[in-house]
C-alpha positions in Angstrom: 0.0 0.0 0.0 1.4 3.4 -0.7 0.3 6.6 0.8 0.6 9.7 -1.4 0.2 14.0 -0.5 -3.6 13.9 -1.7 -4.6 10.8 -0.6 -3.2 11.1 3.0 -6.6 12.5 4.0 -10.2 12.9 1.9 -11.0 16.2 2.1 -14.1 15.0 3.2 -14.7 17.2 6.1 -14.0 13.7 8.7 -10.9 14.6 8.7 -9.7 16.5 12.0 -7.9 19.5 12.2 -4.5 19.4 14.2 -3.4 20.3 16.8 -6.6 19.3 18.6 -8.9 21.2 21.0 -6.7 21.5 24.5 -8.2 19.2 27.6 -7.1 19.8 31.2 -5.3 17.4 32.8 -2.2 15.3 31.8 -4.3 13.3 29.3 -5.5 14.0 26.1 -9.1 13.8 25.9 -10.1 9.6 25.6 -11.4 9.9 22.4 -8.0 11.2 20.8 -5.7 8.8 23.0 -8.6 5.8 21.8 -7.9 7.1 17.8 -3.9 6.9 18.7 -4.4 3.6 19.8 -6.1 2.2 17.2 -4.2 3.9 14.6 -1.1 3.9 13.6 -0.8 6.6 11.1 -3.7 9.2 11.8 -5.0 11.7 8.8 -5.3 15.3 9.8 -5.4 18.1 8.1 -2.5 20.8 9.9 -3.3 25.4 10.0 -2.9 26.3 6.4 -5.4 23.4 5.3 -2.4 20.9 4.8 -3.2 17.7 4.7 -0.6 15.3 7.1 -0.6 11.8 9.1 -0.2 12.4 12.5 2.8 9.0 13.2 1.6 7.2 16.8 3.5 4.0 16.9 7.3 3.9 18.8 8.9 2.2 16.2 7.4 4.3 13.6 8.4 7.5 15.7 12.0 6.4 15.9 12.1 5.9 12.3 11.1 9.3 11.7 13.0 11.2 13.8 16.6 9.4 12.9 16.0 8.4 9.2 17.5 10.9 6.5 14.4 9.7 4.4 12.3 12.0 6.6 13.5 16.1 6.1 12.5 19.0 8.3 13.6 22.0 5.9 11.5 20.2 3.4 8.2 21.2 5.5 7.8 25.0 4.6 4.9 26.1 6.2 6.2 27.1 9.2 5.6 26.0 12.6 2.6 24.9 14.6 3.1 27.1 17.3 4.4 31.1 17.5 8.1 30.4 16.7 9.1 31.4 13.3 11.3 28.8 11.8 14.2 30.9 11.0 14.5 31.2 15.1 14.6 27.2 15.9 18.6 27.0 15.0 18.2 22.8 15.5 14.4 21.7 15.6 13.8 23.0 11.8 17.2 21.9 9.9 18.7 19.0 8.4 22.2 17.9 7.6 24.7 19.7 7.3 23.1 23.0 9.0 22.2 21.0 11.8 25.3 18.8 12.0 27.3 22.2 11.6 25.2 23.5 14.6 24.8 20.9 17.3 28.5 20.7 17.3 29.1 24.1 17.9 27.3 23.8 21.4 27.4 19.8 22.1 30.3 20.1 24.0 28.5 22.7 26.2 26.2 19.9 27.1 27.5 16.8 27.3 26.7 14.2 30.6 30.1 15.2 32.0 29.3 18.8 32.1 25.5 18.5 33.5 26.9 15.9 36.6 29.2 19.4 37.0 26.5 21.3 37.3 24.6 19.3 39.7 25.8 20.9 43.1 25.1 24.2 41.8 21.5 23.2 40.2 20.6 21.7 43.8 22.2 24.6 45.6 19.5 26.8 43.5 17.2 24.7 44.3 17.7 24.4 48.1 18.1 28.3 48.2 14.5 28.8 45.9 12.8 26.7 48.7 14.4 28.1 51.9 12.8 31.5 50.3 9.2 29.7 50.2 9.3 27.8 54.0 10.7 31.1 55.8 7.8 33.1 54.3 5.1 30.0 54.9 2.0 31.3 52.9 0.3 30.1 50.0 2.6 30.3 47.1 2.8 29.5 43.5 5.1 27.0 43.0 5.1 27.2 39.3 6.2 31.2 40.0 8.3 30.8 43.4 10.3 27.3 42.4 9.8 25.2 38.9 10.4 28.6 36.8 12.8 30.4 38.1 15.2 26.4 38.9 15.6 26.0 35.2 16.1 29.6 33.9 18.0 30.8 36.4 20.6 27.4 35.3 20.4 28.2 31.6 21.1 32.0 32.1 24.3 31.1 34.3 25.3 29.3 31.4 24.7 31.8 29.0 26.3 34.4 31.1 22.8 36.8 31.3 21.5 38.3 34.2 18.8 36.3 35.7 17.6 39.5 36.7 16.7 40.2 33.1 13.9 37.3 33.1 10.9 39.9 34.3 11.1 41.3 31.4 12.7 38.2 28.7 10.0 35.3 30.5 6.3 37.2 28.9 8.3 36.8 25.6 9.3 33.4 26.1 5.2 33.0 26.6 4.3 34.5 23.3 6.9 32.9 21.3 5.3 29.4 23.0 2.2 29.9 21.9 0.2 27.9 19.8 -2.8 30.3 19.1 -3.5 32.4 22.2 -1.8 35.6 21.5 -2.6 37.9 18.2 0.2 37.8 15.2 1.3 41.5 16.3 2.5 40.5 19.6 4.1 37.4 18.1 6.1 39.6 16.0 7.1 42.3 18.4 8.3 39.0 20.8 10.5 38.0 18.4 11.7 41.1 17.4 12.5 42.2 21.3 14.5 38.2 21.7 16.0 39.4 18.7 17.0 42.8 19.9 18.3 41.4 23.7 20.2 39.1 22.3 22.1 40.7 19.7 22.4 43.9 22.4 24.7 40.7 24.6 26.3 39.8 22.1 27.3 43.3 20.9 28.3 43.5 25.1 30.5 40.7 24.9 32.5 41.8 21.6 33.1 45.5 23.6 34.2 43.7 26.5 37.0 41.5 24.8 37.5 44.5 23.0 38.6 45.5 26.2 40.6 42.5 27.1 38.0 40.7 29.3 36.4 37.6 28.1 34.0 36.1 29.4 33.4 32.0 30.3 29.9 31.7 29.4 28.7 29.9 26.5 27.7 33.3 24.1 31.2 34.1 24.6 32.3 30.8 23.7 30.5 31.0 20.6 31.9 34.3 19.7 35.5 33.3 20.3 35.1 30.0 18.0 38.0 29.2 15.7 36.8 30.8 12.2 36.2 27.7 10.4 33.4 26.4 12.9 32.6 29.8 14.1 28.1 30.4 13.8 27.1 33.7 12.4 25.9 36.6 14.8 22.5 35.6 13.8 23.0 31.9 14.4 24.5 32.9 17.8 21.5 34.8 19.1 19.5 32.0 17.5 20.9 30.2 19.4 21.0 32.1 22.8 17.2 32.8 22.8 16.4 29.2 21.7 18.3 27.7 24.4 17.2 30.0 26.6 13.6 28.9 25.9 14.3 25.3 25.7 16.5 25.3 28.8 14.1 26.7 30.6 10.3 26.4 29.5 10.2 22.6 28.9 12.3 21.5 32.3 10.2 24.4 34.1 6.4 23.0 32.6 7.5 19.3 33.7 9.2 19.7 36.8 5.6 21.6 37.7 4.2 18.2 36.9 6.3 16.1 38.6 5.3 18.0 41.9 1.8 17.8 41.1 1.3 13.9 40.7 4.1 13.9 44.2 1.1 16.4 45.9 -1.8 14.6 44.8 0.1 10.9 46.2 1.5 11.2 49.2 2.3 7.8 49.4 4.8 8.1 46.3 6.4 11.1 47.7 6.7 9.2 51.0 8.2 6.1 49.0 10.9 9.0 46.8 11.5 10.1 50.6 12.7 6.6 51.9 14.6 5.8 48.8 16.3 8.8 47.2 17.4 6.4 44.5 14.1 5.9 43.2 14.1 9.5 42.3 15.7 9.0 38.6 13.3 6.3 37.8 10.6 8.2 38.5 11.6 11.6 36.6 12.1 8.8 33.6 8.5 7.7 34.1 7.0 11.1 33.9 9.1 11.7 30.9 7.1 9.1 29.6 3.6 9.6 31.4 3.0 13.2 30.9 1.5 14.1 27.4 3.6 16.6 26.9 3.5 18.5 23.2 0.3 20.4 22.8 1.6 20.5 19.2 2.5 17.2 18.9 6.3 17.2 16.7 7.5 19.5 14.0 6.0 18.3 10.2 8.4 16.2 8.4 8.1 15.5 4.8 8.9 12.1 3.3 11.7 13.0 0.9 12.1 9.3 -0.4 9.7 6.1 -0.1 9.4 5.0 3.5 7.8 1.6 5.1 5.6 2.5 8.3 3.6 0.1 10.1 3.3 -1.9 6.8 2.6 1.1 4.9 4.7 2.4 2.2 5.0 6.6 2.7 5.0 8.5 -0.5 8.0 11.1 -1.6 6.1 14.7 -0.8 4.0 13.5 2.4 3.8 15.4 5.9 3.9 13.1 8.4 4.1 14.5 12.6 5.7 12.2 14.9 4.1 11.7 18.3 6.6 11.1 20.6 3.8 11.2 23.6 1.9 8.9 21.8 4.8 6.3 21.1 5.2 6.6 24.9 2.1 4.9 25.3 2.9 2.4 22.9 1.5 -0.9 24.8 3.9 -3.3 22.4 7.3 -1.6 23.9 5.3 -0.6 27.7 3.5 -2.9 30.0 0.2 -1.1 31.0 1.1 2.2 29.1 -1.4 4.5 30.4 -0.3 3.5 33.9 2.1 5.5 35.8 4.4 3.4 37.0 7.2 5.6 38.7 10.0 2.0 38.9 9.6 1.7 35.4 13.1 -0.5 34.2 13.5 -0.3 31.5 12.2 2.5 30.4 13.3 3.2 26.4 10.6 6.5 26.2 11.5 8.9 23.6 10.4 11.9 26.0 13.8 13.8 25.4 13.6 12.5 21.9 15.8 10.3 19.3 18.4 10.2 16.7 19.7 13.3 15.2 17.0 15.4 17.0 17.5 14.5 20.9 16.6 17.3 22.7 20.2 19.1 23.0 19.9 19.5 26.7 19.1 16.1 28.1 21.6 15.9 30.7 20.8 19.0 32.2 17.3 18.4 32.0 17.5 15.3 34.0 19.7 17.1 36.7 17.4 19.6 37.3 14.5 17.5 37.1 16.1 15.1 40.1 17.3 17.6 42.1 13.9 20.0 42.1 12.5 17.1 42.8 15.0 15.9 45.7 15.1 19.4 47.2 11.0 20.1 47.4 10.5 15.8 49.0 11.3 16.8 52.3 9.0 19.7 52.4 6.2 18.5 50.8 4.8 16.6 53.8 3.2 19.6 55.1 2.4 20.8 52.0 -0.8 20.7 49.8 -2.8 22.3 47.3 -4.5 25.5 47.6 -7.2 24.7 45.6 -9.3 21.9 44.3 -7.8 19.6 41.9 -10.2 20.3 39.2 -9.2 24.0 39.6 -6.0 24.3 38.7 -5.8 26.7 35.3 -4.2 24.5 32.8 -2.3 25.7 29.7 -4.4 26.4 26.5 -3.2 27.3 23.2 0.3 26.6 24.2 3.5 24.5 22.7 3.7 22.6 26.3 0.5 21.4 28.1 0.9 22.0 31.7 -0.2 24.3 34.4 -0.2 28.0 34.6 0.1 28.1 38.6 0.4 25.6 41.0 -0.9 27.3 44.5 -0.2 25.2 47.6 -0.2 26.5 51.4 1.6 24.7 54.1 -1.1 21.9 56.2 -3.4 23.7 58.6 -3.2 27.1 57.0 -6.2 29.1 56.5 -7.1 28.8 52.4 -7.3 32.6 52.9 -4.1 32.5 54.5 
């Protein structure tokens, strides 16, 4: 059987439009995860009135994301959420821009270099906490503790003040978007990430101008040897992309790991008792959590391709699901179940192939050690509000939560 462009989907009106409607809660609504279940290759029709099949099985995932046969440049209808293509340096290019890319960074973020980082990502951590029990009121955790963990890492690394993040984190929200904010103020975002970014950049040339260079990883970028040296505008690319990816993705899960720790008190007493259960469980949510409001970026089939016994025609859209190949029941026993002990645990939550999420490493530190630091308080912690309160992301790249309120046990819900 071979699939081709026009046939992918009968322009019928049956044919759903993608990304679907956003559902509270960490599960897409039953009758989409029942439609990824049955089917491996799903027709949708994308914004733009693109027809595409929406890829749901793990093996099938894999072989999107790794094989050549599969192009991202070749999909030229932009994104499906606010970021313009031309500022995703990796997550939009093939080889040899990507090759070129990743390597001028990888060694920046390597598992050697996050397991360096650790002390000071827990230290953070410890000190973003100790701020929240002396004041013991209701508090956002989302605001107080799984925001500013990550970004205040990434910036370090990038050598920006993390004092600038008032003012840099409601662009990061626009630029995340998928829908919610109106074109204008998509533009003007970019255009201020733009701005900031090539404003440090300009910084950092004056100062080694000046004979002081700096460690952090803009600088290192600037200072390059010429032959594998990015562009300005690959640099700052580069700063605000991994500013956003450093910080918005480990920020959005780390809020749900504390969430499924609040609402079960037994598994944060278990995580308590056996620190060295933590990992496996941060792999689990990985795994657990659908994730990607927007699913994965379009590829387009630049050579026939074999998927689940179908044969994919030269010129057709496909969007892997990594969430839904997480719930793949031939590769994981009782795969809508969280099951924090998980071993093994192959989920493609950080990705696969060419296209693994840059910052891995240091998305796992921080993800263990927020978690490690807030166990001990969490005890006398609980939420503020009803569980079917909490204001979810809409219209956004992520799913997740917006705030997370929780008051210490025998507080006042006023309080």
């Amino acid at each position: 059987m071979s699939v081709r462009p026009e046939q992918a989907a009968p322009s019928t009106g049956a044919c759903p439009h993608y990304p679907f409607p956003d559902q509270p809660g960490i599960d897409l609504a039953p009758q989409y995860a029942d439609l990824f279940a049955a089917e491996p290759l799903v027709p949708v029709q994308l914004p733009g009135g693109r027809q595409a099949l929406l890829v749901t099985r793990y093996a099938d995932v894999k072989t999107v994301l790794a094989d050549p046969r599969f192009s991202r440049e070749a999909w030229r209808n932009g994104t499906l959420f606010a970021r313009e293509s031309t500022a995703l340096a990796l997550a939009t290019s093939d080889a040899p821009t990507h090759t070129r890319r990743r390597r001028a960074v990888q060694p920046w973020f390597t598992h050697r270099s996050a397991e360096r980082a650790r002390p000071r990502v827990a230290a953070i951590a410890r000190r973003l906490l100790d701020d929240i029990t002396a004041a013991e009121s209701t508090v956002d955790l989302i605001a107080a503790f799984t925001t500013p963990l990550p970004y205040q890492v990434i910036c370090e690394l990038l050598g920006i003040p993390a004092g600038d993040l008032d003012r840099l984190l409601p662009w990061v929200t626009v630029m995340m978007s998928a829908g919610r904010f109106p074109a204008d103020e998509v533009t003007a975002a970019h255009q201020a990430m733009h701005e900031y970014f090539f404003d440090q950049l300009a910084a950092r040339e004056r100062a080694m101008e000046a004979g002081v260079v700096g460690d952090d990883l803009l600088t290192a970028l600037l200072t390059a040897p010429e032959e594998t040296r990015l562009s300005t505008q690959e640099i700052a690319v580069f700063g605000f992309g991994l500013l956003m990816a450093g910080g918005e993705t480990t920020a959005s899960h780390l809020a749900m790991c504390v969430l499924q720790l609040l609402l079960r008190p037994d598994l944060a007493d278990s995580l308590r008792r056996d620190p060295a259960a933590i990992a496996p469980f941060v792999e689990e949510m990985l795994r657990w959590v659908w994730f990607a409001g927007t699913g994965g970026q379009p590829h387009v089939a630049v050579a026939e391709v074999e998927l689940s016994g179908t044969i994919i025609g030269a010129g057709q859209v496909v969007v892997p699901l990594t969430d839904a190949a997480n719930r793949d029941p031939e590769v994981f026993a009782d795969s809508g179940e969280l099951r924090p002990g998980r071993t093994p645990n192959p989920h493609l939550g950080l990705g696969h192939g060419r296209h693994m999420c840059l910052g891995a490493a240091h998305a796992r530190v921080e993800l263990q050690e927020g978690v490690a630091a807030i166990l001990p308080h969490l005890d006398r912690m609980e939420l503020a509000v009803d569980e079917a309160q909490l204001d979810w992301r809409t219209q956004m790249f992520m799913r997740g939560l917006w705030t997370l309120p929780v008051r210490w046990r025998g507080t006042a819900a006023s309080s």
